[in-house]
Each structure stands twice: as C-alpha cells, then as structure tokens.
The first five atom37 places (N, CA, C, CB, O) and aatype in JSON, in Angstrom:
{
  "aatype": [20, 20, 20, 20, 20, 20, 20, 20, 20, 20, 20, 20, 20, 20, 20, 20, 20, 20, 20, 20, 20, 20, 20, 20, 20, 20, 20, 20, 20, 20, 20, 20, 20, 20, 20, 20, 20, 20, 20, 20, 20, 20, 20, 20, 20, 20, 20, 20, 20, 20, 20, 20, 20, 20, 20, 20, 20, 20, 20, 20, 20, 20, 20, 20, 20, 20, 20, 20, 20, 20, 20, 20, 20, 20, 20, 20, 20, 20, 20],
  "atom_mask": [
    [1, 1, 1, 1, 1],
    [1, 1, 1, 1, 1],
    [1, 1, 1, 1, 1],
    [1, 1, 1, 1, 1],
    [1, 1, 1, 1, 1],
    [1, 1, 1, 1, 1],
    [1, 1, 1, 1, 1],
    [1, 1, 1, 1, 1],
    [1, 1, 1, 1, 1],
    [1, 1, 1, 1, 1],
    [1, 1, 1, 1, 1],
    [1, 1, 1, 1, 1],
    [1, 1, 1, 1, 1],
    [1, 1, 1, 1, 1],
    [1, 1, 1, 1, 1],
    [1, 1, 1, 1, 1],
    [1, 1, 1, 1, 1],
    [1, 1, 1, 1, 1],
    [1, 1, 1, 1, 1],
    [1, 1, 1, 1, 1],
    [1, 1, 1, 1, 1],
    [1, 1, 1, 1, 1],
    [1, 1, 1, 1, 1],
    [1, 1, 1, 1, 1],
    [1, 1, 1, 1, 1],
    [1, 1, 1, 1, 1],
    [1, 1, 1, 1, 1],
    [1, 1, 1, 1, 1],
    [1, 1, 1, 1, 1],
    [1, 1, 1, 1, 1],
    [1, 1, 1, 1, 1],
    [1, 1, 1, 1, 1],
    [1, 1, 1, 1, 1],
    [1, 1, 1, 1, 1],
    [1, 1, 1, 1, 1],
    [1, 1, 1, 1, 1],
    [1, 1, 1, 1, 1],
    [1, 1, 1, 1, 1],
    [1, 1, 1, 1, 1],
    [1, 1, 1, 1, 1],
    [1, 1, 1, 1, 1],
    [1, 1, 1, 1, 1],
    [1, 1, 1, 1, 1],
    [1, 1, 1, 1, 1],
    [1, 1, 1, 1, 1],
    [1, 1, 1, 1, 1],
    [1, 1, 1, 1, 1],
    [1, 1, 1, 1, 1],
    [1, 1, 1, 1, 1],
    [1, 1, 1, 1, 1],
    [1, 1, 1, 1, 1],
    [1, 1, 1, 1, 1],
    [1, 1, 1, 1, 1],
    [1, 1, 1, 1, 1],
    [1, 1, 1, 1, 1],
    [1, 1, 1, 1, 1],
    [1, 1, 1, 1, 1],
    [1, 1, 1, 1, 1],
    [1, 1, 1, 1, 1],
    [1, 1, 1, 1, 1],
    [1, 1, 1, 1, 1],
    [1, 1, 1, 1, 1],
    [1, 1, 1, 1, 1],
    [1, 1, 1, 1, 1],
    [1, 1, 1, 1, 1],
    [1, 1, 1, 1, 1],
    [1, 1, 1, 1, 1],
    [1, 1, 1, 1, 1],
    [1, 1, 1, 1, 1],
    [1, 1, 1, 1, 1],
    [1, 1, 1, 1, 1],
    [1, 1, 1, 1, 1],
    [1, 1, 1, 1, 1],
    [1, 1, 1, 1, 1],
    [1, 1, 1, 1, 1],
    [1, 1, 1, 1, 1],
    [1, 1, 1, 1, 1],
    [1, 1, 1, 1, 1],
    [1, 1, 1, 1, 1]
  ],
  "atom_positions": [
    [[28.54, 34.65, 7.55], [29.61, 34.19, 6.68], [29.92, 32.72, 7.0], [30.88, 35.08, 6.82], [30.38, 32.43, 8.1]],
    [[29.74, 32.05, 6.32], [30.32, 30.65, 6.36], [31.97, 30.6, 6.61], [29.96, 29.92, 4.93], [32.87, 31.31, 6.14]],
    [[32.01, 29.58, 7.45], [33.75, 29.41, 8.4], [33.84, 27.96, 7.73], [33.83, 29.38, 10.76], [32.96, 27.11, 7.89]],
    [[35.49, 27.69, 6.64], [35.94, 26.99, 6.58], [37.34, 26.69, 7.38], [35.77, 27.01, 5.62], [38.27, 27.49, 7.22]],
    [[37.52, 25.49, 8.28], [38.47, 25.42, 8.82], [39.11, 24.25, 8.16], [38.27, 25.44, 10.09], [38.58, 23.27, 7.64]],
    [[40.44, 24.57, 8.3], [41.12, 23.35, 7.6], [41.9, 22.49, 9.26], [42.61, 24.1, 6.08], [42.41, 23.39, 9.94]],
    [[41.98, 21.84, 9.58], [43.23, 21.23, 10.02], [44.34, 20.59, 9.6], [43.03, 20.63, 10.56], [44.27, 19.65, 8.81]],
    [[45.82, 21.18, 10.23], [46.31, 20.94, 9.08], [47.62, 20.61, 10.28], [46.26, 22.21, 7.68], [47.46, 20.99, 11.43]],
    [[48.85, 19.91, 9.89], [50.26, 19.46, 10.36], [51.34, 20.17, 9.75], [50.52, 18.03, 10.08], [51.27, 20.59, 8.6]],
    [[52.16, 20.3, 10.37], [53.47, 21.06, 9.9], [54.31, 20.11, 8.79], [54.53, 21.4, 11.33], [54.86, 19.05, 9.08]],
    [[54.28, 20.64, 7.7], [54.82, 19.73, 6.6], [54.13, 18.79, 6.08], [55.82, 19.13, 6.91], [54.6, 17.7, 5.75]],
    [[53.02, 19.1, 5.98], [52.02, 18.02, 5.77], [51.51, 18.42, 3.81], [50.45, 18.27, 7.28], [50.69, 19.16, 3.26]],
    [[52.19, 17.78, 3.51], [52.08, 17.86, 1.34], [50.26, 18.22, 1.29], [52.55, 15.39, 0.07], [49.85, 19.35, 0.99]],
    [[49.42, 17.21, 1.61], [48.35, 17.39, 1.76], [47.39, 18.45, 2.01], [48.32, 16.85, 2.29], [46.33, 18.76, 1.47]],
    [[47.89, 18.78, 2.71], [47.2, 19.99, 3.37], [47.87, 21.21, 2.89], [47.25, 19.94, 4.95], [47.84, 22.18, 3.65]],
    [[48.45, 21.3, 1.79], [49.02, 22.99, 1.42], [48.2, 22.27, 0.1], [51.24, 23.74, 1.36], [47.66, 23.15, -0.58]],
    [[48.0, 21.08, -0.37], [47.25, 20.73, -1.58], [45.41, 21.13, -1.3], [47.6, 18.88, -1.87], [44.68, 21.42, -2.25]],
    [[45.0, 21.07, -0.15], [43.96, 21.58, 0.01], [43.71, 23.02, 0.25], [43.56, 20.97, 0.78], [42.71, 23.57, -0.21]],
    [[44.26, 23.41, 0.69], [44.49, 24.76, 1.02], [44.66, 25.36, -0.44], [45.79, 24.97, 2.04], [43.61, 25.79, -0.91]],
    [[45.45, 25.45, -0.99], [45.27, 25.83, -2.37], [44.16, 25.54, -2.91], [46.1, 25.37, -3.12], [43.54, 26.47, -3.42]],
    [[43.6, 24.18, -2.94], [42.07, 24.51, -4.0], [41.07, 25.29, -2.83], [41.03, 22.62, -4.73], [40.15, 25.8, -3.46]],
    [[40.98, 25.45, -1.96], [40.39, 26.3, -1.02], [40.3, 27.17, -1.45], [40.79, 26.51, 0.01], [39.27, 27.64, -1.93]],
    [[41.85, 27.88, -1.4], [41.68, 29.73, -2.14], [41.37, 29.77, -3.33], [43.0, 30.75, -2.24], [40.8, 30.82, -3.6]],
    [[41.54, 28.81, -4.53], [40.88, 28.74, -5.77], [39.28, 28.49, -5.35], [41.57, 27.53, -6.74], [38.45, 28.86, -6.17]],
    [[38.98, 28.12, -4.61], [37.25, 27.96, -4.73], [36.81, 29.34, -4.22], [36.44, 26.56, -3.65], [35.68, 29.74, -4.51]],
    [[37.54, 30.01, -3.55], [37.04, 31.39, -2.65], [37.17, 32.57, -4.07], [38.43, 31.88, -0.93], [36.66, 33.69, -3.93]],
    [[37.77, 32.26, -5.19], [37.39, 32.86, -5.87], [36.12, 33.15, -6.65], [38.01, 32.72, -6.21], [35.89, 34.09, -7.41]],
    [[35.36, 32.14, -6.3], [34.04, 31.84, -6.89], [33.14, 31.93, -5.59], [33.97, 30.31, -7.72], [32.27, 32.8, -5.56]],
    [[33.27, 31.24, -4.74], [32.92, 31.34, -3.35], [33.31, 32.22, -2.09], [33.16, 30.34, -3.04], [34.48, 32.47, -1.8]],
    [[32.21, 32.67, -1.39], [32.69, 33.55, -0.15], [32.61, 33.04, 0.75], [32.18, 34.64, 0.16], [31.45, 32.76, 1.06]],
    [[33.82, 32.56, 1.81], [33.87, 32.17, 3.11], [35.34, 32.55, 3.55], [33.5, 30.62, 3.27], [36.31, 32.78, 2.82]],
    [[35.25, 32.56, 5.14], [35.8, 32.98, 5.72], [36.96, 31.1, 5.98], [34.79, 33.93, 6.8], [36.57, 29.95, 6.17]],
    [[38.6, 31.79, 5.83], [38.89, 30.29, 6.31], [39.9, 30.21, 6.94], [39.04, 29.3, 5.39], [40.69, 31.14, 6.76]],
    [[40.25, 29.23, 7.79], [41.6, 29.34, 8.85], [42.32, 27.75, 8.93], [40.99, 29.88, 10.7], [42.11, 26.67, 9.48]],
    [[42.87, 28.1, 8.41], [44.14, 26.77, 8.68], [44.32, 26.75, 10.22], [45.94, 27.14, 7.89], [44.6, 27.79, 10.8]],
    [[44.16, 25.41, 10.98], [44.7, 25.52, 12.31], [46.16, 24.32, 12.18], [43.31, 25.05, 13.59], [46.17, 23.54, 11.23]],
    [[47.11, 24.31, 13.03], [47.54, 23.15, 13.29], [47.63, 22.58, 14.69], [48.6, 23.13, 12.75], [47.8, 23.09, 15.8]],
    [[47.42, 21.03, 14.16], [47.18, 20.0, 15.4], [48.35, 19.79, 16.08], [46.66, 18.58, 15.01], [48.26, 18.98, 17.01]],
    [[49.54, 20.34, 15.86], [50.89, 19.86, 16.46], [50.94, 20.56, 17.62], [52.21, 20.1, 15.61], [51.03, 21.77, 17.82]],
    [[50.85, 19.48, 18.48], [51.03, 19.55, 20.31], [50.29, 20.05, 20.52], [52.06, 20.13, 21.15], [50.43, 21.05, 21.23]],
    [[48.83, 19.61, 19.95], [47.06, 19.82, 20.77], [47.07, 18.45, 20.88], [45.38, 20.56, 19.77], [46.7, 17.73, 19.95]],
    [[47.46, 18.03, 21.9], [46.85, 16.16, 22.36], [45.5, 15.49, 21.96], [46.62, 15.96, 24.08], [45.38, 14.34, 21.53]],
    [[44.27, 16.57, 22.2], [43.13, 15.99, 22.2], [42.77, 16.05, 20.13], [41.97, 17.01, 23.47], [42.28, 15.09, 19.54]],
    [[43.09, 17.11, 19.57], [43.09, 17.39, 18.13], [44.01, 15.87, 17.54], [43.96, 19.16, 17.77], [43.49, 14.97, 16.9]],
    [[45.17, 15.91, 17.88], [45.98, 14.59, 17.47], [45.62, 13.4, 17.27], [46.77, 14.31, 18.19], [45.71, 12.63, 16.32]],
    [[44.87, 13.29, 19.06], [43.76, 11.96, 18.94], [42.54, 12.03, 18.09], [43.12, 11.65, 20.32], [42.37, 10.99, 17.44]],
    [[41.56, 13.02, 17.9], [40.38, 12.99, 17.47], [40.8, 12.69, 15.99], [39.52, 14.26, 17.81], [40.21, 11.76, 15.44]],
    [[42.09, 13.59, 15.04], [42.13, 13.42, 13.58], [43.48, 13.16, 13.56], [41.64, 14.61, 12.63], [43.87, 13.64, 12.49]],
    [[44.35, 12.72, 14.1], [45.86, 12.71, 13.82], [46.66, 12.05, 12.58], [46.38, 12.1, 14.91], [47.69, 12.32, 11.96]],
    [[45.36, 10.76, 12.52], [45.24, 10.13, 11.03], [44.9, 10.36, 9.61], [44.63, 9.45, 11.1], [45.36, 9.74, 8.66]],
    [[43.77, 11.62, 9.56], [43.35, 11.76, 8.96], [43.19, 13.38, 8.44], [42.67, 11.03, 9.27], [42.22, 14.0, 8.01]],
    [[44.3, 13.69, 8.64], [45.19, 15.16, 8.3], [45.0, 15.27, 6.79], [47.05, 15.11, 8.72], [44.96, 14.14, 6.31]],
    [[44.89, 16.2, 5.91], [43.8, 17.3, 5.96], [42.53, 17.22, 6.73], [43.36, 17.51, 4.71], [41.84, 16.66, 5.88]],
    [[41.81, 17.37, 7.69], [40.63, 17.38, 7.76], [39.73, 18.81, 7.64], [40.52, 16.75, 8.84], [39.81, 19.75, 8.43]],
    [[38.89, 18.72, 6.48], [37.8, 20.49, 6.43], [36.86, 19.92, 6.69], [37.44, 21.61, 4.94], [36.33, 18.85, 6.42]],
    [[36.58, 21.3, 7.6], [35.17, 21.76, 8.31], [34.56, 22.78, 7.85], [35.25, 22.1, 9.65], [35.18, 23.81, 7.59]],
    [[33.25, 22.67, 7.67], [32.29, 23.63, 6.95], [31.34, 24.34, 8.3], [31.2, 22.65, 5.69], [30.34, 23.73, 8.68]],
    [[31.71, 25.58, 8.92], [30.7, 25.44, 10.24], [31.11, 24.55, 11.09], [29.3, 25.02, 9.97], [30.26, 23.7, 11.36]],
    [[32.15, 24.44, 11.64], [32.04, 23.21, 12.56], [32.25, 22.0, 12.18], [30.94, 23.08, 13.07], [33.24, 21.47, 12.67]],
    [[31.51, 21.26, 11.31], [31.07, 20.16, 10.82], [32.15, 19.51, 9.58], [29.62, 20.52, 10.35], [32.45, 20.05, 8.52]],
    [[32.71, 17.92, 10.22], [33.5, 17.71, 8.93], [32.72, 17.52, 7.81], [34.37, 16.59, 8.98], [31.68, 16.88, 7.71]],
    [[33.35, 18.16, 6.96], [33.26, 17.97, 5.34], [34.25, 16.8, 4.86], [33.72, 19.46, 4.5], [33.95, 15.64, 4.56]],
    [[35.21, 17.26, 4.87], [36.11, 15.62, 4.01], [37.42, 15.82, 4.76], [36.54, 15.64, 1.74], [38.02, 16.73, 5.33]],
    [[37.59, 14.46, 4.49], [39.49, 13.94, 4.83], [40.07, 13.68, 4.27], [40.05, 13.06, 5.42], [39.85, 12.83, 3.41]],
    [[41.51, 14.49, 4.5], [42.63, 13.93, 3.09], [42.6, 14.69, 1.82], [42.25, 12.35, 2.5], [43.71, 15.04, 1.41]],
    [[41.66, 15.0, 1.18], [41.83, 15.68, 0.41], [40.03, 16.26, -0.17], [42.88, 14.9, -0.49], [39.12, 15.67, 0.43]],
    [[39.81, 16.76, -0.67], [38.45, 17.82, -1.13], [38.31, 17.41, -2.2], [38.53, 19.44, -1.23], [39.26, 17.35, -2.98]],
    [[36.92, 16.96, -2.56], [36.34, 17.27, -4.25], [35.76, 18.8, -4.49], [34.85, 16.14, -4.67], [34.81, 19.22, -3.83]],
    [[36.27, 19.41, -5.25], [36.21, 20.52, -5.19], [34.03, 20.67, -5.82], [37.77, 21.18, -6.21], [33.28, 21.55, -5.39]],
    [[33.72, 19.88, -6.56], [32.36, 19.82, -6.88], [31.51, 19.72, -5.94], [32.09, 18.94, -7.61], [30.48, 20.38, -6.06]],
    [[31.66, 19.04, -4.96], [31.09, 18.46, -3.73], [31.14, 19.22, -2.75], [31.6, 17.36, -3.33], [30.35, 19.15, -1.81]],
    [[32.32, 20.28, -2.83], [32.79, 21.21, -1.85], [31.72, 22.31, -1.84], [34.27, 21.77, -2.18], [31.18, 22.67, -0.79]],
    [[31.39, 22.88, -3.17], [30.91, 23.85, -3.22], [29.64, 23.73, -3.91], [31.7, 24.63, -3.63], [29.07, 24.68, -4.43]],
    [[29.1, 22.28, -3.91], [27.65, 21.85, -3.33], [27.01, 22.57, -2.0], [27.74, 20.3, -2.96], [26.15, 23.38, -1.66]],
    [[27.99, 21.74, -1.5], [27.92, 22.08, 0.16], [27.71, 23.38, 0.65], [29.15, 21.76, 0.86], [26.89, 23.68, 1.52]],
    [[28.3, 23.97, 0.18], [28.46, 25.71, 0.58], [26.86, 26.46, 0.03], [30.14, 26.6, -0.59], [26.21, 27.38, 0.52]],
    [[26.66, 25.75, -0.96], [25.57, 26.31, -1.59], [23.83, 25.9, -1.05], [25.86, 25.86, -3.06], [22.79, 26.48, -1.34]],
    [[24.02, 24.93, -0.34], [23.23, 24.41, 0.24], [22.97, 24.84, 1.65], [23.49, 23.33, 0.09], [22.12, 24.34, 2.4]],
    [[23.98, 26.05, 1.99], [24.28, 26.71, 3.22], [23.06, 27.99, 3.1], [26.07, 27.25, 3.28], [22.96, 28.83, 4.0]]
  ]
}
C-alpha cells in the first residue's frame, strides 16, 4: 500500500487545505495516509518548519505548501 504522509502545524490553513484534496483524491486513489505534526519535534521544525504543508509519497517529498492534485496522482500511478 502506498503511505502518504502529510506534515502538518497546529492551525496551519494550509494544511487542512491539503488534507482535504488528499481525501478527495483517495476517492479515486488507494493509499494509506497520516497527518503528523511538527510542533515540538526540533529536528522536523528545522528540516521543514518553512515549508509546512509538506507530502510525502513513501518517504519521499512530493510537494510543499500546497498539491497539484494532477501531478499528485501521476505520481501514485507511476508507483
């Protein structure tokens, strides 16, 4: 099963905007996905603290800030 992770901040507009087209793409698409948040992980803060939404496809970033949903599920398909 493919693992989408989101990272995501507490109150962060962005990231409930990705998260939503997420579960709209899982209607068409099957993956498994988990919102984490970076608040008071030091090393997570530093690595993306700027660049909140960040999704991961497998591990691997996919996009920051926000998702093309076309591109998204390129990606998945190419899995």
């Amino acid at each position: 099963m493919i693992e989408v992770t989101v990272y995501s901040r507490t109150g962060c507009h962005l990231c409930h905007v990705v998260v939503d087209q997420l579960e709209e793409i899982r209607k068409e698409k099957q993956f498994n996905l988990e919102v984490l948040l970076i608040d008071g992980d030091a090393e997570l803060e530093r690595k993306y603290g700027e660049q909140i939404p960040v999704t991961l496809i497998n591990g691997q970033p996919h996009d920051y800030w926000r998702i093309d949903p076309v591109r998204f599920k390129a990606a998945l398909d190419q899995l």
